[in-house]
Each structure stands twice: as C-alpha cells, then as structure tokens.
C-alpha positions in Angstrom: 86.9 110.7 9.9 89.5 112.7 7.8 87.5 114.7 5.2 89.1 115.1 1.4 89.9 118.7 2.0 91.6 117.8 5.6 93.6 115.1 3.8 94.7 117.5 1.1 95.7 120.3 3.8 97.6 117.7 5.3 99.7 116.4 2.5 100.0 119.6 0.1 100.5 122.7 2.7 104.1 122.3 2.7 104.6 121.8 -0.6 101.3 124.6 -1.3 103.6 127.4 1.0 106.9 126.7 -0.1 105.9 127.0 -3.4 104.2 130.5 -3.1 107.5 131.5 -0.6 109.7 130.9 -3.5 107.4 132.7 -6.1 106.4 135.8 -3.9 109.6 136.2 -1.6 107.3 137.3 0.9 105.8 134.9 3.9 103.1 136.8 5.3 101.6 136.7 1.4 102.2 133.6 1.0 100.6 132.2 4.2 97.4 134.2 3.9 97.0 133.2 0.0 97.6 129.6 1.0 95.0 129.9 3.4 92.3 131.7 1.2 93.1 129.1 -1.3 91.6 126.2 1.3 89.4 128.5 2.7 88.0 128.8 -1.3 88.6 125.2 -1.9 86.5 124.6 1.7 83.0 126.5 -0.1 83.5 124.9 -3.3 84.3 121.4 -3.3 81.9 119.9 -0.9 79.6 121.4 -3.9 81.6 121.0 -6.8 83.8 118.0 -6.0 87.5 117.5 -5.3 89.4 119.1 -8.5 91.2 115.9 -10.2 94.8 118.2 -9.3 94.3 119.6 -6.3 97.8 121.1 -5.8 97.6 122.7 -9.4 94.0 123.7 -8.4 95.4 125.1 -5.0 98.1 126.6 -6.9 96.1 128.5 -9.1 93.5 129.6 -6.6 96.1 131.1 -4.2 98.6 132.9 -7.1 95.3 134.5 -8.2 94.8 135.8 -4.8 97.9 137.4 -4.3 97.7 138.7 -7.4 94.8 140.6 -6.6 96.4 141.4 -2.8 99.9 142.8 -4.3 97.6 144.8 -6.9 94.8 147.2 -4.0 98.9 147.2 -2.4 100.8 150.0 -4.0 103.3 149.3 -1.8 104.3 146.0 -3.4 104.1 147.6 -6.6 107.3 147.0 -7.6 107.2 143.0 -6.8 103.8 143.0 -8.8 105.7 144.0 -11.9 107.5 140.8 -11.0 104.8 138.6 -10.5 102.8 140.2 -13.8 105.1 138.9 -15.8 105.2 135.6 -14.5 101.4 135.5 -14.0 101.0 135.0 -17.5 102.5 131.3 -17.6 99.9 128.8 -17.3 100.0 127.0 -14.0 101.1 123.0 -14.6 98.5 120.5 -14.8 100.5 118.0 -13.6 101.6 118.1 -9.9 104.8 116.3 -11.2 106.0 119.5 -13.1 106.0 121.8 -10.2 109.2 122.6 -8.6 109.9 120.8 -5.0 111.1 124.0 -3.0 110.7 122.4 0.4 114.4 122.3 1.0 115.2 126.0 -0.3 112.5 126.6 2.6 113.9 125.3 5.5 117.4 126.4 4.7 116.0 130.2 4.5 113.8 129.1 7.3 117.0 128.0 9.6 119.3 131.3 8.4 122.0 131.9 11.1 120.5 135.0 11.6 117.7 134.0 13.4 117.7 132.6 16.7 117.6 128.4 16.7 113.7 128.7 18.2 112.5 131.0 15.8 114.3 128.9 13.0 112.7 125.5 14.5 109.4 127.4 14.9 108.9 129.4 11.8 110.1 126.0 9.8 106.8 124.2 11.7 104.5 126.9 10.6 105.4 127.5 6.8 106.7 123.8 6.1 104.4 122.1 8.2 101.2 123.7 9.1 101.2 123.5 12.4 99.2 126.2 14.6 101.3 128.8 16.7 99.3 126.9 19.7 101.0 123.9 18.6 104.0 124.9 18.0 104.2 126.4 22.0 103.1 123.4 23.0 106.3 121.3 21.1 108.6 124.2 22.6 106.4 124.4 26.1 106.3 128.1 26.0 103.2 130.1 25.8 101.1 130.8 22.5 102.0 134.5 23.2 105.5 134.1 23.2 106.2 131.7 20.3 103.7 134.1 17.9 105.9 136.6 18.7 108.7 134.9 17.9 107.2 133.9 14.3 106.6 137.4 14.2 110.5 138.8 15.0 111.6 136.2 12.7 109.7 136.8 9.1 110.4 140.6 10.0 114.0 139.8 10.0 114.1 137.8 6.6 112.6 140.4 5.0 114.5 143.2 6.0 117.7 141.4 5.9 117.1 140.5 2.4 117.9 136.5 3.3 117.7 134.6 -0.3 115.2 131.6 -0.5 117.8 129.2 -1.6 120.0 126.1 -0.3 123.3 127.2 0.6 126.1 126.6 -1.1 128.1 123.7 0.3 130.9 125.7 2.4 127.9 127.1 4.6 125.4 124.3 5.2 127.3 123.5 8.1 126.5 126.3 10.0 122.7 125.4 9.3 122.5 121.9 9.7 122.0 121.7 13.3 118.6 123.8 13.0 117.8 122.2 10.3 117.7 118.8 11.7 116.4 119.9 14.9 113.0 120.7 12.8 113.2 117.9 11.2 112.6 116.0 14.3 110.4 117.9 15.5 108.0 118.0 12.4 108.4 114.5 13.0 107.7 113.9 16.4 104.3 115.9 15.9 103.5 113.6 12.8 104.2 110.9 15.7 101.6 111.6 17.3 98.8 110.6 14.5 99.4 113.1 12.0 100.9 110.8 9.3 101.6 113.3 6.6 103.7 115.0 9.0 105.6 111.8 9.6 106.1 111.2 5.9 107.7 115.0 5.5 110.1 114.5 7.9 111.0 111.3 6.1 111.0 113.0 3.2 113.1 116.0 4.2 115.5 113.5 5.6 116.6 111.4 2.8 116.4 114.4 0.5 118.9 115.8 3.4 121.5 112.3 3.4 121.5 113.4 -1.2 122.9 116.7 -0.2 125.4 116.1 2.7 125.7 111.8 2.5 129.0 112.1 4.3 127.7 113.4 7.6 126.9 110.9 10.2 124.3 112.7 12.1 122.2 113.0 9.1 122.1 109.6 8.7 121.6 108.8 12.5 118.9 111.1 12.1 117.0 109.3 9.1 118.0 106.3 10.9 116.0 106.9 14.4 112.9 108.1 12.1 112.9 105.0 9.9 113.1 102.5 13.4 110.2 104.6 14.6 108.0 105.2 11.6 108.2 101.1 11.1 105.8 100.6 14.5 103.7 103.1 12.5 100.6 100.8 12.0 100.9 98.9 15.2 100.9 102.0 17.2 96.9 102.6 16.8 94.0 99.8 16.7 90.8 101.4 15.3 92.4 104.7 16.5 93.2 103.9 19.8 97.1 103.9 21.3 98.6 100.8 22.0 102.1 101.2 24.0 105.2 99.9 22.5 105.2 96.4 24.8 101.4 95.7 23.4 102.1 95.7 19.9 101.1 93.5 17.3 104.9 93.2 15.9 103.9 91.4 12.9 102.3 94.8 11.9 106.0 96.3 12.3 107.3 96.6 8.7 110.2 94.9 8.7 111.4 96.7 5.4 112.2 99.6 7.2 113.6 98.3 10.2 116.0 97.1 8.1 116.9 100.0 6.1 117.0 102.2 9.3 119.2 100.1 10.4 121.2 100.5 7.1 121.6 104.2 7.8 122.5 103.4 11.3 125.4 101.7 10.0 125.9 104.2 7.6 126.4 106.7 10.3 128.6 104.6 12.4 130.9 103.9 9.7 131.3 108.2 9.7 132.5 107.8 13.0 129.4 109.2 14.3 129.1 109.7 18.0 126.0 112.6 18.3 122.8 112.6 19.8 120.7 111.5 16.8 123.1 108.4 16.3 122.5 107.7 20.0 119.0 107.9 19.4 119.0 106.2 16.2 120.8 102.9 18.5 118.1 103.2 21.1 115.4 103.1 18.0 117.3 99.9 17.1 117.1 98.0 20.4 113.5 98.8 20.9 112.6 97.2 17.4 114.6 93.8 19.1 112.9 91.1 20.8 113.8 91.0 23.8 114.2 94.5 24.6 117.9 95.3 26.0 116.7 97.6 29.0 119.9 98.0 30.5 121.5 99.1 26.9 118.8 101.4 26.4 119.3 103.1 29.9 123.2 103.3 28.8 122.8 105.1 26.1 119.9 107.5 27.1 122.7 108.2 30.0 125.0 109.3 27.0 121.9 111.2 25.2 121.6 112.9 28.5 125.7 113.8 29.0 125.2 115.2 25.5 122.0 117.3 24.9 121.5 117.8 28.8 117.6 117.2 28.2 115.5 116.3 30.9 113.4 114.2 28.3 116.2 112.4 28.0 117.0 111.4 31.6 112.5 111.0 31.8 113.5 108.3 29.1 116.2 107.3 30.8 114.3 106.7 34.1 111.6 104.3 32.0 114.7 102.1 31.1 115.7 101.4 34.2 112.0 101.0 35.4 112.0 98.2 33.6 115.8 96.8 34.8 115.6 97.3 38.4 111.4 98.2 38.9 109.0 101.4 39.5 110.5 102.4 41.9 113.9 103.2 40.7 112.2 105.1 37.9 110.6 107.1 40.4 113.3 108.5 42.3 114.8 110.0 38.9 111.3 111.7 37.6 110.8 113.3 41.0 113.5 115.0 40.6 113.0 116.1 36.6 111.5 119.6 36.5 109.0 118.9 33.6 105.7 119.7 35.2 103.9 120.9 32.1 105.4 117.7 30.1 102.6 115.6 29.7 104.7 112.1 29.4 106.5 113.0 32.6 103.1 112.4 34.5 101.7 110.1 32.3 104.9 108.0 33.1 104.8 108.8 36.9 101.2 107.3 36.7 101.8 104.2 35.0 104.7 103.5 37.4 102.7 104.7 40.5 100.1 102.1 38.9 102.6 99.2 39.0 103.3 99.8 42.8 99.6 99.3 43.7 99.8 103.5 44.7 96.3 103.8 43.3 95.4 106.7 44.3 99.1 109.0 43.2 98.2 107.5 39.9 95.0 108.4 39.6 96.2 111.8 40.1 99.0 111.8 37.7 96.9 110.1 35.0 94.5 113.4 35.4 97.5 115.8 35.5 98.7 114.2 32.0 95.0 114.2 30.8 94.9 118.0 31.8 98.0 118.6 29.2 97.2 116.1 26.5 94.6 117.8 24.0 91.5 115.3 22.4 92.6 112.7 20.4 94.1 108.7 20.9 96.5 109.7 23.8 93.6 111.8 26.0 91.2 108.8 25.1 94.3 105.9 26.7 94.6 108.3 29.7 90.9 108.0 30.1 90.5 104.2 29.9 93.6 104.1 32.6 91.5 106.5 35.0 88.2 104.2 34.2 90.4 101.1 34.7 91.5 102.7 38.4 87.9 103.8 39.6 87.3 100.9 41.3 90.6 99.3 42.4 91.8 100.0 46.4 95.2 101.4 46.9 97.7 99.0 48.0 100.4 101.6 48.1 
C-alpha cells in the first residue's frame, strides 16, 4: 500500500528539485532542502493531514530551509543576498503557476562536460529520485563507484559555472544523445512498477519531440515508450507480474498503441535508422497478434550491430527461442557476459524450464532471485522455484 506522502514523493520530487536547482543554482542545497521538506512533511501530515497543495506546501517548506541553511553559511553569503530578495515573493498557491524547469534540468544535467555516466546518473538522482544504490544497479557498477561519480559531477557544474538553462538550438545536438539515454532509463526504472517514473519519461519525451520535432530519434524514442507504457495495466494482476505472452490484451490501451505507432511513423518519415527507432519497431510488433518472432530477432540483430549491447543480443536470443526453440536461445546467452544481469538468468531459467532441465533452472531462477530486490519480479521468481520443487528433471 502506497501511503499519501510516498505518492507525493513519487510524483512531485522532480518537479520539487528542479525547482529549487533553478532557484538556488546549487544541487547539494537543493537536494538536502527537498529532503528536509518530506522529511518535515513525513512528522506532520500523518497528524495534521495532507496540505490541499502539496507542491506549494513542499515548496514553501524547503525554500524556508535553505533559507535558514545559506543564512548559519557565511560562505554563501553572497547568493543569500540573492535569494533575500526573492524570498519575499509569496510562494503560488496554485501548483499551475509554478515554473516547469524539468527540461532546463536535464540539459544542465547532460552538459558536455561531464562524462555520459555521470550525465545519465546525476539526471536519475535530481530528476528522478532514485537512490545512488539504484542508480548502480541500472548502470551495474558498485554503489561506491556511481556516488562518486555524482559526486565528481555536481563539483564540476559548480566550479565550471555551467548555466541551468536549455541550450540554445545550435548546441542541443551535442546533448541530445545523453539526454535521451536518461530518458530511457528513468523510464525503464518506472517499468518496473514505479508508475510516476513511467509518466516522467513520457513526459520529458513529448516535451522533447516540441523542442526538436524534426529529429527522428526523438520520435523513435517517444514511440518505443508509448508501445510499452500501453501493456501498462496488463503487466500486473493484484501486483503480481504477468509476462508479455499471459496478458489480458484487452487491458492494452489501444489509444496509445496507436499514437506510438504515430510517432513511429513520424520517425520513419525523418529517415530515421537509430537504435531507438529499431526499438520503437520491435515495441510495435510485440503489441501485434501474432507476434512476428523472426522480425523481432532481425532487428534486435540490427539493435545489436548498432549499440553493441549484450542486452540486446540477450533479447535477441529470446526471439529466436521462440522461432527455432530453447535451445537455440541457449547457445547465444552462454556465451553473453552479463552474470550480474538479473534477466540474463531469469531468461536462462525459463528456457532451461522449457527443456525439462529442472534442476539448471532451478538454479538460474535462484541466481536471478539473488539480483532482483523485493517487489513483483522477486515474488514471480519465487512462484517459478515453488512451481519446480516437486517436478523430476527430464533434462
């Protein structure tokens, strides 16, 4: 159960951080006044009730404590004159009124300066408030090594002077590529359960098609999310995963299909040929009925030629499972090294399950359930296991 203050973290941090970002120039201030402004909101509501604004309330709340923060600072004396002046403008009642600076964000988030991980990664944290633990998990790195990437890169903002601000049109270019890649990945971790994450990336992507509508791959990219987001509510039953081939698809919503679809055209009229219009075709075939295995497998071969991603060839080897059996899928994922990628073993497992290899699928479906944290995934793994104690292997 998803308590008022966890569905208000979920749908206003984003908006909460960029906000303060764009007010304070300063993310380390900005994060930690966001936080005390939940951790406030945490003590008080359950007692006093959820505020009838809670962004204006947030808002408030966290501009009051980095007020008092910037004031026992001398050093950030000078900003406070700043933010004293503007402190005496009474906060907007009316969510509506405040400025969206979500884009300005991820555009000084994805600077050229910074390295393409720390841009994907400090993007996650400030747009999308997603732990450092989680974020090493999406990048498969230790939680050591990506907070010390966050680290390097809000050092390097600041003392580079980078201005919170979309780019002017001659230099998105040389942004865009980050910027989608976080894009996608805020949206593969909304994916996962996390809705409000899901509806940020969509979000972020049509506001993205506004400002560049003649680039393919920003199209391809709203595209895939659209195709995937529609299997949104058949994806869980009373919280529990159901895979793609046991869906209810009259709980598809066929609305978006269609304009996914839309922008996939969109993007193949551009001429586009990258990997998120590849990805946005694949999207397309799954949400067909029959499924066209052999076209999938086709064009995760060309996602794989162009990205080089041993996801891609792990997806790749599910297609042609399903073309020419388990077996054939097999003798690609042996050969992938993704040992600390849950889906490579919970894959292995399902296809060691098909052959009647019982007991290799046991132990892949425990390997996956080692790397999958609680929720609906860990739970599936664990009904698989239950559903193998007692079945001999035929292997």
């Amino acid at each position: 159960m998803v308590t008022p203050l966890e569905q208000v973290f979920r749908e206003e941090w984003g908006r909460v951080v960029a906000t303060l970002i764009g007010f304070l120039g300063d993310f380390d201030v900005a994060e930690e006044a966001a936080q005390e402004a939940f951790a406030i909101a945490a003590d008080r509501w359950p007692r006093d009730g959820v505020p009838g604004n809670p962004r204006a309330w947030l808002m408030t709340t966290a501009r009051n404590r980095a007020t008092d923060r910037i004031r026992r600072d001398r050093a950030f004396a000078t900003r406070f004159g700043v933010l004293a002046a503007a402190s005496h403008a009474e906060v907007p009642t009316n969510a509506t009124t405040f400025p969206d600076e979500r884009l300005e964000l991820i555009f000084t988030c994805c600077h050229p300066a910074l390295a393409i991980e720390a841009q994907v990664a400090l993007t996650l944290r400030t747009l999308g408030g997603l732990t450092t633990d989680e974020i090493a998990r999406a990048f498969l790195v230790p939680e050591r090594t990506m907070a010390q990437r966050l680290v390097r890169a809000k050092r390097k903002i600041k003392a580079a002077g980078i201005p919170f601000r979309v780019p002017p049109v001659h230099l998105l270019r040389e942004r865009l590529d980050a910027v989608l890649a976080v894009v996608y990945l805020i949206f593969n971790e909304g994916y996962g359960g996390r809705d409000e994450l899901a509806t940020e990336a969509l979000w972020l992507g049509r506001a993205l098609t506004e400002l560049l509508p003649d680039d393919p791959e920003v199209h391809g990219l709203l595209a895939m999310m659209l195709l995937h987001d529609s299997r949104r509510d058949a994806r869980f039953d009373d919280g529990e995963l159901v895979l793609l081939g046991d869906q209810d698809r009259s709980r598809w919503n066929t609305r978006q299909i269609a304009a996914g679809r839309a922008e996939l055209d969109r993007a193949l009229a551009l001429r586009g040929r990258g990997s998120y219009v590849v990805q946005a075709a694949i999207a397309s075939l799954h949400a067909e009925t029959p499924c066209d295995w052999a076209q999938i497998a086709a064009l995760y071969g060309r996602l794989t030629h162009l990205t080089g991603s041993p996801v891609a060839e792990l997806n790749r080897a599910i297609a042609i499972a399903e073309t020419e059996g388990p077996e054939a899928g097999l003798r690609i994922i042996d050969h992938l090294a993704l040992d600390d990628f849950r889906y490579l073993h919970s894959t292995r497992a399902e296809l060691l399950r098909r052959l009647g290899r019982t007991d290799e699928a046991r132990d892949a479906y425990r390997r996956a359930r080692q790397l999958t944290d609680d929720g609906a995934e860990r739970r599936f793994l664990e009904r698989r296991l239950t559903e193998l104690a007692g079945r001999p292997d035929s292997g």
